[in-house]
N, CA, C and O atoms as CSV, one atom per row, in Angstrom:
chain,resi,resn,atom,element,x,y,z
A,1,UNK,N,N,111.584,113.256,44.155
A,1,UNK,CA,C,110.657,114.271,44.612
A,1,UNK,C,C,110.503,114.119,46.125
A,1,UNK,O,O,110.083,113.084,46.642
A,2,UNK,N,N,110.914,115.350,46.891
A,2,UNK,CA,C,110.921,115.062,48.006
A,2,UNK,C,C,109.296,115.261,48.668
A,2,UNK,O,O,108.509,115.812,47.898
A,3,UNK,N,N,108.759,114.853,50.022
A,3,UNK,CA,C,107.438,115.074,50.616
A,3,UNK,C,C,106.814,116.078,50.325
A,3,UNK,O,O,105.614,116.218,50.088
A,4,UNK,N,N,108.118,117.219,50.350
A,4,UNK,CA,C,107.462,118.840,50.732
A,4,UNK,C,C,107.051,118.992,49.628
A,4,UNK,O,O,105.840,119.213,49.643
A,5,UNK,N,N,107.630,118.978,48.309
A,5,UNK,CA,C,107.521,119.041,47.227
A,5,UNK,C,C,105.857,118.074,46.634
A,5,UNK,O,O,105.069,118.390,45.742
A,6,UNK,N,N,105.850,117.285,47.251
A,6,UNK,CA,C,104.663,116.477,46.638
A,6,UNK,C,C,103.326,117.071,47.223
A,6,UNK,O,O,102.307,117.066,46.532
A,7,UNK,N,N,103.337,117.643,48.651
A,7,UNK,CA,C,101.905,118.041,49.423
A,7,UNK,C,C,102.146,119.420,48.289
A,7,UNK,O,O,101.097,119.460,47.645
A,8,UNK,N,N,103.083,120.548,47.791
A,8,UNK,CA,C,102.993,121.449,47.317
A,8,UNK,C,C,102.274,121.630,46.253
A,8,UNK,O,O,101.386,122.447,46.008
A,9,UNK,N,N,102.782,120.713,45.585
A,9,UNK,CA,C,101.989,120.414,44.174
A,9,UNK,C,C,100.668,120.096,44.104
A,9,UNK,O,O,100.160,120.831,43.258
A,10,UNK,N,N,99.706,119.215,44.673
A,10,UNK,CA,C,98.713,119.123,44.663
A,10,UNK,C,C,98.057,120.521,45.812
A,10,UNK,O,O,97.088,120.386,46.560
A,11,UNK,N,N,98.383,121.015,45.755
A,11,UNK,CA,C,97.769,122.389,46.803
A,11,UNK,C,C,96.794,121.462,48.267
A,11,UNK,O,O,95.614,121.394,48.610
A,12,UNK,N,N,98.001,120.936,48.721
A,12,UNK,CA,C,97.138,120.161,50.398
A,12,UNK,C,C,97.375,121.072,51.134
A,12,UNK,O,O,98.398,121.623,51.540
A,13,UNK,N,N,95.831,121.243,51.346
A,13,UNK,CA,C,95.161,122.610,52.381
A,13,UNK,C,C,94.209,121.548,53.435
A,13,UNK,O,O,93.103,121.227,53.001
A,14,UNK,N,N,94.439,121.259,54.171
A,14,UNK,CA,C,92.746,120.415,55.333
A,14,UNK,C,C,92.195,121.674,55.424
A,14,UNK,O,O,92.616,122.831,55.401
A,15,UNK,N,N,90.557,120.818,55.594
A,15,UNK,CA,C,89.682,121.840,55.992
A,15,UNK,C,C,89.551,122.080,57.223
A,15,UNK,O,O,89.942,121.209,58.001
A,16,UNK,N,N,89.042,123.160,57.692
A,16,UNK,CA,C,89.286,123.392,58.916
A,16,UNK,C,C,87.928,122.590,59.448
A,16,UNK,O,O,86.795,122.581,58.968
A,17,UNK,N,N,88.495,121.891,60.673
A,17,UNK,CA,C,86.884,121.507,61.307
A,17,UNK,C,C,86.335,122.224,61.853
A,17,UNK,O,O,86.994,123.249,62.026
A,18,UNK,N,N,84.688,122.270,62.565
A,18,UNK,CA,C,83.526,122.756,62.936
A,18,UNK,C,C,83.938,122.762,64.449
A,18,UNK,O,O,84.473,121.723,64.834
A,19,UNK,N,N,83.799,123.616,65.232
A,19,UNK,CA,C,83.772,123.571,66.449
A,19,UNK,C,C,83.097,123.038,67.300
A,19,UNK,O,O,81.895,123.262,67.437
A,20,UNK,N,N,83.690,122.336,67.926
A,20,UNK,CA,C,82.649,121.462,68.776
A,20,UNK,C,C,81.800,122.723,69.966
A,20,UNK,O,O,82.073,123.764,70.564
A,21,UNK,N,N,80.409,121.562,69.729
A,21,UNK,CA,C,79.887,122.417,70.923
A,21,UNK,C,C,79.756,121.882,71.903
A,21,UNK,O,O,80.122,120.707,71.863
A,22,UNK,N,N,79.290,122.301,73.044
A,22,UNK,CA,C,79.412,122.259,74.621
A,22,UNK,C,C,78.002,120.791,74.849
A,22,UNK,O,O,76.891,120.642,74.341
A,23,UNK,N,N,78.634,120.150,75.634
A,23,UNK,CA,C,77.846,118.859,76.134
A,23,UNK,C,C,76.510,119.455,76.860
A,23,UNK,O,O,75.580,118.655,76.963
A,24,UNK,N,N,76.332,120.630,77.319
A,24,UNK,CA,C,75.508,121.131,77.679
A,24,UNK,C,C,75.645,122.644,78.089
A,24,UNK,O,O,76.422,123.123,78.914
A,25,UNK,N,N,74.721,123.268,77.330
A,25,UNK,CA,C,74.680,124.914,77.078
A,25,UNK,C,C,73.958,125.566,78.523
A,25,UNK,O,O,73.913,126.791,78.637
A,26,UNK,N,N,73.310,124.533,79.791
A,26,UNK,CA,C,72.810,125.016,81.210
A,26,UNK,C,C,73.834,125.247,81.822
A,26,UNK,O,O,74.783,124.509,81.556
A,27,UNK,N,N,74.074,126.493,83.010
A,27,UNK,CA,C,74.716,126.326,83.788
A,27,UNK,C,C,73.963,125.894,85.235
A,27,UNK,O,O,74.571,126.168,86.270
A,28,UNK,N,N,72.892,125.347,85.312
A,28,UNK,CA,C,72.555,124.418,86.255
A,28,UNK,C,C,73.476,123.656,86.858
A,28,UNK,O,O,73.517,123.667,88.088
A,29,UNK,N,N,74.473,122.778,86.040
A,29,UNK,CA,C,75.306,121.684,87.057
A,29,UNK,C,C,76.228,122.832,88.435
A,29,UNK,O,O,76.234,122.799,89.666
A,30,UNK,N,N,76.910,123.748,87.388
A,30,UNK,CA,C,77.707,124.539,87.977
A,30,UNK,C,C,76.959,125.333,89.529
A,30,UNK,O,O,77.607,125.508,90.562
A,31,UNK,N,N,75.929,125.605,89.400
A,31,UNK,CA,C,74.997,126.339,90.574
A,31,UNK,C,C,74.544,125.268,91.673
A,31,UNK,O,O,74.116,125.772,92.711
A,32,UNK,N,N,74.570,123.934,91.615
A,32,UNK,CA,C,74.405,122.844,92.689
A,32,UNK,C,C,75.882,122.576,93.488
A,32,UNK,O,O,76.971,122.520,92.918
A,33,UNK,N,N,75.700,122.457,94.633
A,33,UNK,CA,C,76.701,121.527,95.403
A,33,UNK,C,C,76.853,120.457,94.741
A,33,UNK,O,O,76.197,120.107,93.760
A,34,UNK,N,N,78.112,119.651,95.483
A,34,UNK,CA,C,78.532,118.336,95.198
A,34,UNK,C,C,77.115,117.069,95.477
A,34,UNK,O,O,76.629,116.252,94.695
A,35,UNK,N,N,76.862,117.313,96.602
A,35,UNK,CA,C,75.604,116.683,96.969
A,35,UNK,C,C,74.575,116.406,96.361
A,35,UNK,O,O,74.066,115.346,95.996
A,36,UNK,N,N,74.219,117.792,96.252
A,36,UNK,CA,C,73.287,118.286,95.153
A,36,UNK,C,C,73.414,117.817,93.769
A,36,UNK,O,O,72.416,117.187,93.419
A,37,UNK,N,N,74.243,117.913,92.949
A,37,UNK,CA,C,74.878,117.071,91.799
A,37,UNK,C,C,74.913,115.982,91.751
A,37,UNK,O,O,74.813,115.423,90.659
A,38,UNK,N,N,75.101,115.122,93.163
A,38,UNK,CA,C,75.082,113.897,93.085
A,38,UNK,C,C,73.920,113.055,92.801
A,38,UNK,O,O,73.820,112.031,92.126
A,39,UNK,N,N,72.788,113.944,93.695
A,39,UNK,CA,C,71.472,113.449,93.479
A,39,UNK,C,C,70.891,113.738,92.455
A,39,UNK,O,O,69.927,112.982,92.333
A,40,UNK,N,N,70.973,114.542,91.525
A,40,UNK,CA,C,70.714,115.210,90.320
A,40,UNK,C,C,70.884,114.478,89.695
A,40,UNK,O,O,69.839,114.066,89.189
A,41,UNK,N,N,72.012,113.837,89.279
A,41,UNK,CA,C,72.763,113.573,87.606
A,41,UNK,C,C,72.830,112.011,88.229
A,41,UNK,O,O,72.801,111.138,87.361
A,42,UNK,N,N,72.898,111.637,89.348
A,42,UNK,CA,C,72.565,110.202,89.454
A,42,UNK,C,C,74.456,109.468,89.395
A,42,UNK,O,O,74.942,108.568,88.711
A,43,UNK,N,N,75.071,110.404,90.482
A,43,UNK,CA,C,76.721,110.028,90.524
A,43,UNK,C,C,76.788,108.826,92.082
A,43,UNK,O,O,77.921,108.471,92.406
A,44,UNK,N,N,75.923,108.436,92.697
A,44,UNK,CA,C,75.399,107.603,93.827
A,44,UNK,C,C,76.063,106.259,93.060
A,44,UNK,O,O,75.283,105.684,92.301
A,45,UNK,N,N,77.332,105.732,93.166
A,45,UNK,CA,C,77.401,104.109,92.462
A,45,UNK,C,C,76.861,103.392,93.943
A,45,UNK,O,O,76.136,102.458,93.600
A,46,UNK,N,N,76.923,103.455,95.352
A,46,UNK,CA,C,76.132,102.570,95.853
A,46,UNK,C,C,76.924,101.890,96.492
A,46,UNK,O,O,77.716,102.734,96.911
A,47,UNK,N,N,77.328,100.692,96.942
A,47,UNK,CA,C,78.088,99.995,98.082
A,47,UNK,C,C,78.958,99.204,96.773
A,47,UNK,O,O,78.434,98.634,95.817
A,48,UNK,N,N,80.744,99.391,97.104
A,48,UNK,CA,C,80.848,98.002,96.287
A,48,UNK,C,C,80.990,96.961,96.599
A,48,UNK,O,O,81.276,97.002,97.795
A,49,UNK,N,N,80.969,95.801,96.205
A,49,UNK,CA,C,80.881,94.510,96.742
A,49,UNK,C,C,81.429,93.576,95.907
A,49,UNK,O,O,81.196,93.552,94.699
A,50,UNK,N,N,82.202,92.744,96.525
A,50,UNK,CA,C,82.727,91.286,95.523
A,50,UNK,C,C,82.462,90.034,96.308
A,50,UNK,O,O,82.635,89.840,97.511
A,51,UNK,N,N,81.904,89.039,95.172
A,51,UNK,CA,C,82.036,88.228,95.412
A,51,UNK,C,C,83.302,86.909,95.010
A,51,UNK,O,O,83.718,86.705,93.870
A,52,UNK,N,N,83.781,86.065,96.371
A,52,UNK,CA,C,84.957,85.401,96.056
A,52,UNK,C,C,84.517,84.141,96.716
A,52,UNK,O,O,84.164,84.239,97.891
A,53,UNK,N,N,84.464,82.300,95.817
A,53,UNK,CA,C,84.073,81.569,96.501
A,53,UNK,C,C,83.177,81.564,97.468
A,53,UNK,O,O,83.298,81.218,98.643
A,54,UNK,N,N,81.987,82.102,96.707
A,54,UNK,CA,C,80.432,82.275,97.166
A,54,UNK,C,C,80.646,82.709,98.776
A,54,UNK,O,O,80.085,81.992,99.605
A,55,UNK,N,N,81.303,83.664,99.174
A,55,UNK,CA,C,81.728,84.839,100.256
A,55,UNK,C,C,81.081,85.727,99.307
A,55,UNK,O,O,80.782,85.379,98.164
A,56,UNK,N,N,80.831,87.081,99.881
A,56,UNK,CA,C,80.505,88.273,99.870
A,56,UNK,C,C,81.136,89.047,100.688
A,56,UNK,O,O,80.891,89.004,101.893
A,57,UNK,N,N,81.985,89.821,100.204
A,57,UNK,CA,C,82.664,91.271,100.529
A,57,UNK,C,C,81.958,92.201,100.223
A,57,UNK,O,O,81.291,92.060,99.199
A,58,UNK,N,N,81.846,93.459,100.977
A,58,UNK,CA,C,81.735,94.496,101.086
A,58,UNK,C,C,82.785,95.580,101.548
A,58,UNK,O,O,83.633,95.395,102.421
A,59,UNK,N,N,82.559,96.970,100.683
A,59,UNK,CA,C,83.312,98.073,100.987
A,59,UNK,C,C,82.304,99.178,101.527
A,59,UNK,O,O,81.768,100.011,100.795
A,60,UNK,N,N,82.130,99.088,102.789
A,60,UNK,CA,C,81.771,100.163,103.373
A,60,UNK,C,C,82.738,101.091,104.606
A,60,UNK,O,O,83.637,100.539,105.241
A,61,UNK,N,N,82.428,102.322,104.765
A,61,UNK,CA,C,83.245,103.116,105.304
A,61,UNK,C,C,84.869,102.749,105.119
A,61,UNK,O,O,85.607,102.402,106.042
A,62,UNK,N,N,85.123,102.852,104.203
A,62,UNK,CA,C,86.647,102.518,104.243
A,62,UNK,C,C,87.149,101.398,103.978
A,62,UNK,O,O,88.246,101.231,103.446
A,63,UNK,N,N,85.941,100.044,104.530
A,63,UNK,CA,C,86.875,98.677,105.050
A,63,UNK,C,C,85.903,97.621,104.913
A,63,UNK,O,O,84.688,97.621,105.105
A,64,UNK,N,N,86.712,96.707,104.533
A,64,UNK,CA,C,86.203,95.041,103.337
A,64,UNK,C,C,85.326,94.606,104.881
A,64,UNK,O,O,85.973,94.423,105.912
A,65,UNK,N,N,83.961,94.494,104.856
A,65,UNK,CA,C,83.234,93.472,105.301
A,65,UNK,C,C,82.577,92.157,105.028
A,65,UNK,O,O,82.146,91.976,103.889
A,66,UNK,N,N,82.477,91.439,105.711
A,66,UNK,CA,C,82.056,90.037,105.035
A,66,UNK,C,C,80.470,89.846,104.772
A,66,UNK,O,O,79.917,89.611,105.846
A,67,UNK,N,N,79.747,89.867,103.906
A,67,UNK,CA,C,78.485,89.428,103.857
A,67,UNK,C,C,77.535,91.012,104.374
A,67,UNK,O,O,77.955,92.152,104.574
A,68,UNK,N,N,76.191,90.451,104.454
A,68,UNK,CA,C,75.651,91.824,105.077
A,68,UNK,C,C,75.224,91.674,106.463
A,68,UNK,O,O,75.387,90.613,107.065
A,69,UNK,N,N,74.826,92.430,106.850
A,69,UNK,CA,C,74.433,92.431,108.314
A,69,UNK,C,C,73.226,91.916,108.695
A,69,UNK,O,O,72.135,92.460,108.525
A,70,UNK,N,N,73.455,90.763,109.260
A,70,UNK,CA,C,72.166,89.781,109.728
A,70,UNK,C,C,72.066,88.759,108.559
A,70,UNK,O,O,71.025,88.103,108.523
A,71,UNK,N,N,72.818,88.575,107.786
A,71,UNK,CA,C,72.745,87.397,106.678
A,71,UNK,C,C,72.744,86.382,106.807
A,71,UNK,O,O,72.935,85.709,105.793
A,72,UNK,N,N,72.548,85.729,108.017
A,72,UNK,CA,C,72.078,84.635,108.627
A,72,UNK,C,C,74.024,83.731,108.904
A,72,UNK,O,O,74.319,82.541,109.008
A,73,UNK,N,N,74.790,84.825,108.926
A,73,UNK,CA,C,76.154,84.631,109.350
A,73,UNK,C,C,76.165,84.122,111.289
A,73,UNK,O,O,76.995,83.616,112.045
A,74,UNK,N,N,74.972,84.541,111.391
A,74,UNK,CA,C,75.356,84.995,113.215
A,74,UNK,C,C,75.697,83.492,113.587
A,74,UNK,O,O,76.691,83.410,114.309
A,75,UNK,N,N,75.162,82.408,113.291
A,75,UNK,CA,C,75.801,81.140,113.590
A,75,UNK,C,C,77.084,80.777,113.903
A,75,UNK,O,O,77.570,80.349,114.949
A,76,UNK,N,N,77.830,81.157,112.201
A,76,UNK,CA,C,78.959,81.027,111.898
A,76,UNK,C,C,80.230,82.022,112.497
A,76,UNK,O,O,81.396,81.664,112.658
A,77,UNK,N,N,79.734,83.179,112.738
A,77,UNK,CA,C,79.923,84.351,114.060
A,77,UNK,C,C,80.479,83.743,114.831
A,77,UNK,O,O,81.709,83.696,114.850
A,78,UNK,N,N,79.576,82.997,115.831
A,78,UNK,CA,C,79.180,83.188,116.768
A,78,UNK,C,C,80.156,81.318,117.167
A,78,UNK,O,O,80.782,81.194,118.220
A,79,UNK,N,N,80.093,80.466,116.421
A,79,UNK,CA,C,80.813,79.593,116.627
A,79,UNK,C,C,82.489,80.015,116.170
A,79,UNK,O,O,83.392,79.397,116.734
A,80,UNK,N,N,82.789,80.930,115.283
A,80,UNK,CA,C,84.552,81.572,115.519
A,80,UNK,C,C,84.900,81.988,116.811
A,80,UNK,O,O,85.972,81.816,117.390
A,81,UNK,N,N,83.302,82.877,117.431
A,81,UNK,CA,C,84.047,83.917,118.919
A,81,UNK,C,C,84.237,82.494,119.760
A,81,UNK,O,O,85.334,82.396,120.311
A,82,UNK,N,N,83.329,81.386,119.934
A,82,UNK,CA,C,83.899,80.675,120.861
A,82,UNK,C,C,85.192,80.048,120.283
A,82,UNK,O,O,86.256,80.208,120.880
A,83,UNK,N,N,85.131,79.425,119.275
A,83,UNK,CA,C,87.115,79.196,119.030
A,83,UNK,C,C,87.768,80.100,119.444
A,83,UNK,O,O,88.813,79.928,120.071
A,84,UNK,N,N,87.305,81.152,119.190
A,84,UNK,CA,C,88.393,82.594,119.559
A,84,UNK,C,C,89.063,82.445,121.274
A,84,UNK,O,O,90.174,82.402,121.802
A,85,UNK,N,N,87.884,82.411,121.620
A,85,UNK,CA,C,87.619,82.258,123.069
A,85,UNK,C,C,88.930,81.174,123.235
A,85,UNK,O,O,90.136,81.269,123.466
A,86,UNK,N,N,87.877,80.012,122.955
A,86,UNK,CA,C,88.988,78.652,123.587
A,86,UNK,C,C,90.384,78.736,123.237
A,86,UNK,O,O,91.214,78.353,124.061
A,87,UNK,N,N,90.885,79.361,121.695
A,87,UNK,CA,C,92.614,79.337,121.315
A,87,UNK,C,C,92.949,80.394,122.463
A,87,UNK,O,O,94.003,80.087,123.022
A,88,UNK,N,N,92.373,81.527,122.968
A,88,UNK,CA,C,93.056,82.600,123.876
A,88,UNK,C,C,93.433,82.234,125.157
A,88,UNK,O,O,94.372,82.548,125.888
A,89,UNK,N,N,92.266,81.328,125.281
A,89,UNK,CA,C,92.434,80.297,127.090
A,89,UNK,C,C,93.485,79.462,126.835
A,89,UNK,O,O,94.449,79.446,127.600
A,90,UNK,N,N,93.425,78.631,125.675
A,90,UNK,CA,C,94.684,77.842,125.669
A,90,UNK,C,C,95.876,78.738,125.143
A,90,UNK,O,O,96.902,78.463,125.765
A,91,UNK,N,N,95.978,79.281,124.621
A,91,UNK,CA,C,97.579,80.085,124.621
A,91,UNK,C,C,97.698,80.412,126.061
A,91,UNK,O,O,98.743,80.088,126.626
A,92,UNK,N,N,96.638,81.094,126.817
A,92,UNK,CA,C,97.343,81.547,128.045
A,92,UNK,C,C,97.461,80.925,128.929
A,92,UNK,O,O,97.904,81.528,129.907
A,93,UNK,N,N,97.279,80.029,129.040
A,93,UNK,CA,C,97.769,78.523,129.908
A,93,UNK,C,C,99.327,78.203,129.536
A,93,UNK,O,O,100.377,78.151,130.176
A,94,UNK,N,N,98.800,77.946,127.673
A,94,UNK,CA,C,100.739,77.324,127.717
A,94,UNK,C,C,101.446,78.738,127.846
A,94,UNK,O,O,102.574,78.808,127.357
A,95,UNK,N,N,101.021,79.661,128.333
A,95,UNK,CA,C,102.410,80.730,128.866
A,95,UNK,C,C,102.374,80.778,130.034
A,95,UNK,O,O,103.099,81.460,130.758
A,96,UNK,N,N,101.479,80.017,130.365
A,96,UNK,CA,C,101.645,80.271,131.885
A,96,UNK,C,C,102.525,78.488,132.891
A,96,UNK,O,O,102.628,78.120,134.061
A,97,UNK,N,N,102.839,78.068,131.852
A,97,UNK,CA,C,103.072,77.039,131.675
A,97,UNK,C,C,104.664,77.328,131.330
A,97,UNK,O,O,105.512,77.043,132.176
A,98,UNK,N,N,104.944,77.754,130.389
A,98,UNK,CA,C,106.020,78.191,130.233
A,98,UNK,C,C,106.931,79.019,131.243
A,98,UNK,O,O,108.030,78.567,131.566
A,99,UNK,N,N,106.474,80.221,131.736
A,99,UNK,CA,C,106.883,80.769,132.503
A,99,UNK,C,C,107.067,79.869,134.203
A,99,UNK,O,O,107.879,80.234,135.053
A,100,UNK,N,N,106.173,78.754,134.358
A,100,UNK,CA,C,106.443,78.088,135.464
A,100,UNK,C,C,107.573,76.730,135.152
A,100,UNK,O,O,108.023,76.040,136.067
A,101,UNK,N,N,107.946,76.499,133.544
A,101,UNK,CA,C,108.934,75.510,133.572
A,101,UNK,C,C,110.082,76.524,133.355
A,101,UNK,O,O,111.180,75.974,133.439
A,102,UNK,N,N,110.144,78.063,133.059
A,102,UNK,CA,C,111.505,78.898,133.116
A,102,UNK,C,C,112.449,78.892,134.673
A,102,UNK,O,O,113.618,78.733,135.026
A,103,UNK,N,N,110.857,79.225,135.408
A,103,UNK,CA,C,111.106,79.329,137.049
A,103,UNK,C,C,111.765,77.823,137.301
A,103,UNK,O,O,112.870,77.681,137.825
A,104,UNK,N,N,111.004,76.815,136.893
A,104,UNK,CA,C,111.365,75.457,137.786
A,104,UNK,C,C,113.300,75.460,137.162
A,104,UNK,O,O,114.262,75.240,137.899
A,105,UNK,N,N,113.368,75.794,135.567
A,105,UNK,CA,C,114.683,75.328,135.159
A,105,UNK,C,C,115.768,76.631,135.543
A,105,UNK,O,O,116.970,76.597,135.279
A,106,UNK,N,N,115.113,77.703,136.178
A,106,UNK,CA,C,116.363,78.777,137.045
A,106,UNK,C,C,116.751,78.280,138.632
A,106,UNK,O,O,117.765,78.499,139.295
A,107,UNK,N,N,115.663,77.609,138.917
A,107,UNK,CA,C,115.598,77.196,140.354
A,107,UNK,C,C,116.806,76.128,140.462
A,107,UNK,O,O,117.872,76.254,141.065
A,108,UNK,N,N,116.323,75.030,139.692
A,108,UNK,CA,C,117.446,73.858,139.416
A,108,UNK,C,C,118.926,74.613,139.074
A,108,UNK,O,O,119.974,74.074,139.429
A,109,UNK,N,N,118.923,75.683,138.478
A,109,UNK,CA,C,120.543,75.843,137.809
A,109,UNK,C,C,120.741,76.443,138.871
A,109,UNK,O,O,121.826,75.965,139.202
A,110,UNK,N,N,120.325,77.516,140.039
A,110,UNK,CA,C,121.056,77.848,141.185
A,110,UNK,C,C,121.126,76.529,142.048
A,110,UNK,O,O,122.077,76.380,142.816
A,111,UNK,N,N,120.529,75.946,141.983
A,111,UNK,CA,C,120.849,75.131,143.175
A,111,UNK,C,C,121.938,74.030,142.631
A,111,UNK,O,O,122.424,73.279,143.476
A,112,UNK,N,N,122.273,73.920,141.505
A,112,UNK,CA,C,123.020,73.086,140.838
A,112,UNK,C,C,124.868,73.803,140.974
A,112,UNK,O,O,125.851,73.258,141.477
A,113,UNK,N,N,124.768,74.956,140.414
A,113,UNK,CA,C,125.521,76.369,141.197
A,113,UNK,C,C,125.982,76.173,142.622
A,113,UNK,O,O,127.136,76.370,143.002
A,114,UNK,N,N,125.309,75.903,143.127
A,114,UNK,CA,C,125.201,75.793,144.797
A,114,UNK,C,C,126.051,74.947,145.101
A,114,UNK,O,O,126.989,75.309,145.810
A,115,UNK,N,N,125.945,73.270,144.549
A,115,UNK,CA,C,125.943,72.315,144.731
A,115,UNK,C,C,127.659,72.089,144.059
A,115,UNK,O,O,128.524,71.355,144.536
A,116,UNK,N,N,127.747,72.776,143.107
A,116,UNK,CA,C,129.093,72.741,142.050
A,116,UNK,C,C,130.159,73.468,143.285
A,116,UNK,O,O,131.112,72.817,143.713
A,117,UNK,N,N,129.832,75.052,143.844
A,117,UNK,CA,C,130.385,75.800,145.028
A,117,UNK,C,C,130.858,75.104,146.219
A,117,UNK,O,O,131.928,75.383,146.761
A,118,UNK,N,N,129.843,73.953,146.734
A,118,UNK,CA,C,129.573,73.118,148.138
A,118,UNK,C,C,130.718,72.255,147.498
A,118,UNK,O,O,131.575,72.104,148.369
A,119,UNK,N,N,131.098,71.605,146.294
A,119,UNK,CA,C,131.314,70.485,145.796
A,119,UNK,C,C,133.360,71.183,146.040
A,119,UNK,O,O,134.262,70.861,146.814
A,120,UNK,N,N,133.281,71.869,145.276
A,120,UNK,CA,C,134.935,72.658,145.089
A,120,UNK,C,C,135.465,73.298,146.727
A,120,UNK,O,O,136.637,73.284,147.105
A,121,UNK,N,N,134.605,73.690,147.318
A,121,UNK,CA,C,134.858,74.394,148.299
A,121,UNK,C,C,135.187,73.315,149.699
A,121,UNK,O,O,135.808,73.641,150.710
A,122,UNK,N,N,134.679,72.203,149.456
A,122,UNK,CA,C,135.050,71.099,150.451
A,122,UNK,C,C,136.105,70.000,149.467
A,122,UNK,O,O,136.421,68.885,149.883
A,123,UNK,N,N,136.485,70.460,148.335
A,123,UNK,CA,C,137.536,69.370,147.457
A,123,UNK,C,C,139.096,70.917,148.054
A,123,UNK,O,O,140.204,70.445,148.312
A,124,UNK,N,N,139.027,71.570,148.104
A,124,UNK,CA,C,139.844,72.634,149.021
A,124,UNK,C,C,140.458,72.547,150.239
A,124,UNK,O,O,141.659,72.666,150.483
A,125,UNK,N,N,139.202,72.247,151.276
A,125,UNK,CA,C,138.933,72.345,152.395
A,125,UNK,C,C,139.991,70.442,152.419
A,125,UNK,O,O,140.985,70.339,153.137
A,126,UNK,N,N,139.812,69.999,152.099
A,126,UNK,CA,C,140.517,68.157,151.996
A,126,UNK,C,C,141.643,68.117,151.442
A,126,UNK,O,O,142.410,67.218,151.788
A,127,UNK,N,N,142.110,69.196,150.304
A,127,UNK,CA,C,143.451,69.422,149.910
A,127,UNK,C,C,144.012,70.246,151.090
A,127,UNK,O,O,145.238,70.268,151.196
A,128,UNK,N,N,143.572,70.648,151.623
A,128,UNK,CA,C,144.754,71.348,152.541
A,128,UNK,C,C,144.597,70.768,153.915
A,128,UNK,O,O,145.194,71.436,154.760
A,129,UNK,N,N,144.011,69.792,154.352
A,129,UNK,CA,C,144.215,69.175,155.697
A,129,UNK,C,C,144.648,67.825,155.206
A,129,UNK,O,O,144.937,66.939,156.011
């Protein structure tokens, strides 16, 4: 007995279901702005924030901030800007440092140049007298 044959026989009819009705029969939502809706129906989720190894992140305007503003961070602030400070003074020393041992080691290779020229040019000058 094939499937078709078996729903036939017992007369399988489903009942039809009940129509659902509408989550809400106002057109109030539809007549508010977005704004307006927002404050209405309570769509405001609020700042998000994670916490990671007792840090606090924040997502405001776009972009992950640390902690909140004035959270008694300004210490910890405020002792990075001077590291900040001191690694920027010392990088720009050792480039300036650098750039004066490039100069000292171009200086030496012309004059070494010089010295190789002076050296061949009088081993010449003795071969032929």
């Amino acid at each position: 007995m094939s499937a078709l044959n078996f729903f036939k026989a017992k007369g399988f009819s489903p009942k039809k279901s009940a129509p659902r009705k509408a989550s809400s029969l106002s057109n109030l939502a539809a007549a508010l702005d977005i704004s307006e809706r927002a404050k209405e129906f309570g769509i405001d989720y609020g700042t998000t924030s994670l916490k990671l190894d007792g840090n606090e992140l924040k997502f405001v305007n776009g972009k992950w901030k640390v902690g909140e503003i004035g959270a008694g961070n300004d210490e910890e602030v405020e002792s990075l800007k001077r590291e900040n400070k001191r690694l920027s003074e010392e990088n720009n020393m050792l480039h300036l440092k650098i750039d004066m041992l490039v100069d000292m080691l171009t200086e030496s290779t012309v004059e070494s140049q010089i010295l190789e020229k002076e050296r061949d040019h009088a081993r010449k000058v003795k071969h032929f007298t």
